[in-house]
N, C-alpha and C positions, 0 to 999 in steps of 0.2 A: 475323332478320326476323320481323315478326309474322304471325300466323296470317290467311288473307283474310277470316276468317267468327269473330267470338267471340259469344257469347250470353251475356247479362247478363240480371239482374233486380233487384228492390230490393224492402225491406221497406217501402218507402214507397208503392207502389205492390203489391201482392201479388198483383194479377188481369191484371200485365203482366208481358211479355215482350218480350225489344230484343235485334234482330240487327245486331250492328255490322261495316260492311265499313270496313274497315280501310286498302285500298289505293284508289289515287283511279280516280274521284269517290267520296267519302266519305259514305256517307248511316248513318242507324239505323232501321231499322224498328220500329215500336212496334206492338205487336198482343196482341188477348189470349191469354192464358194457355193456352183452352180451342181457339185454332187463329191461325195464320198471317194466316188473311182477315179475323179474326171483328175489326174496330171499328181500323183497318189504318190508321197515320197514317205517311207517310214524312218524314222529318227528314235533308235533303238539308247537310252540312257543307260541301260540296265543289258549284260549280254541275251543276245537275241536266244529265244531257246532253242535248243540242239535239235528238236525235232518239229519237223515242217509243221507237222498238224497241227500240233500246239500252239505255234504261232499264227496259223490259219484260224485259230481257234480266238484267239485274243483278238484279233485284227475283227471276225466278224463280230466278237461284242461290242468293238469301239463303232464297226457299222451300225449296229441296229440303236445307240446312243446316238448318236448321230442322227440319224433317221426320227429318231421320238423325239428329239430338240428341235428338227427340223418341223414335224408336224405340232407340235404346241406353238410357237415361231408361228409358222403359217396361219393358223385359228384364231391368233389373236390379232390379226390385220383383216381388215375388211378390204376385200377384192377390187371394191369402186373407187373408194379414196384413198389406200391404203393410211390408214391411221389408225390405231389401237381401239380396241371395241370397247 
């Protein structure tokens, strides 16, 4: 079974970031690099659901995935030289 949350990126793109929910409704988030919110386009695969909250409700799970990739991500660079601990 696949993971509910992957996080991708591309060299075609290098100032983006895309959280892909994987089980349905299917969407990707596309967002910058430099944050979750920062230029935030949803890319819905799957129809988007009929009620706001629900989708408010998905969208903050792929936030806080996002957020805990981002802080693991950060802990394993060291601040000085950035290079892997």
């Amino acid at each position: 079974m696949l993971p509910k949350f992957l996080l991708a990126d591309t060299i075609e793109e290098p100032d983006k970031t895309y959280v892909v929910h994987t089980h349905r409704p299917r969407f990707i988030v596309e967002c910058d690099t430099e944050g979750f919110d920062m230029q935030q386009q949803i890319h819905w695969l799957d129809k988007q659901p009929a009620i706001k909250d629900d989708a408010d409700a998905l969208i903050d799970l792929a936030r806080g995935f996002y957020e805990l990739q981002m802080d693991i991500i950060d802990s394993m660079f060291d601040d000085n030289n950035a290079e892997p601990k």
